[in-house]
N, C-alpha and C positions, 0 to 999 in steps of 0.2 A: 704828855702822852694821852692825857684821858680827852684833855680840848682835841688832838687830830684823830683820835678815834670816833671824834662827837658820843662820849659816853659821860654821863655824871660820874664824880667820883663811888660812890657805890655800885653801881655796874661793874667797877673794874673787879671788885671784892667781887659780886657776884658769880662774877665771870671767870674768875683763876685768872685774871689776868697778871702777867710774870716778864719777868726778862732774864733770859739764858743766855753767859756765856761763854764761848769757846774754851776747852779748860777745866780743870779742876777750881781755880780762883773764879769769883763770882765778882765781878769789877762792877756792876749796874744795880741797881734797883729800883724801883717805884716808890716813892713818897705815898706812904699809908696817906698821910692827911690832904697833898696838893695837887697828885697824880701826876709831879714831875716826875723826869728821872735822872737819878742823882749816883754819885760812887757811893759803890757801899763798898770797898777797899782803896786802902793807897796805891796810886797808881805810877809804878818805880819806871822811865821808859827807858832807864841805861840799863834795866836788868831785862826789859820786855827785846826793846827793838837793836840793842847796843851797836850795830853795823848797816841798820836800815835810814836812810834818810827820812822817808816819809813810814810812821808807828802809826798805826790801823788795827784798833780793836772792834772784833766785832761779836756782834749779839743779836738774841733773837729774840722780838718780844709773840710771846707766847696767848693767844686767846680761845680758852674752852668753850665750846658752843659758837651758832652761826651768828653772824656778823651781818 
């Protein structure tokens, strides 16, 4: 995330930058140290999509201040 933002990793900190999504579960997050983004839950898709063929979670990443 932080290489296609072209931000250093500290900029993301600086910046609030986040990922939100859809839900109460929070399935995404940003790697404090690599500025991947990674699960930050297990991701069950017989419980998410169980009659969908194609499961599509989606999320927003979130940045405070101009870009």
């Amino acid at each position: 995330v932080a290489k296609d933002l072209g931000l250093q990793l500290p900029a993301l900190r600086d910046r609030g930058v986040r990922i939100v999504s859809e839900g109460r579960t929070q399935y995404f997050a940003l790697h404090g140290k690599t500025g991947h983004l990674v699960t930050a839950e297990r991701i069950d898709r017989e419980q998410l999509c169980r009659l969908v063929e194609q499961c599509v979670l989606r999320c927003e990443l979130i940045v405070e201040g101009e870009m």
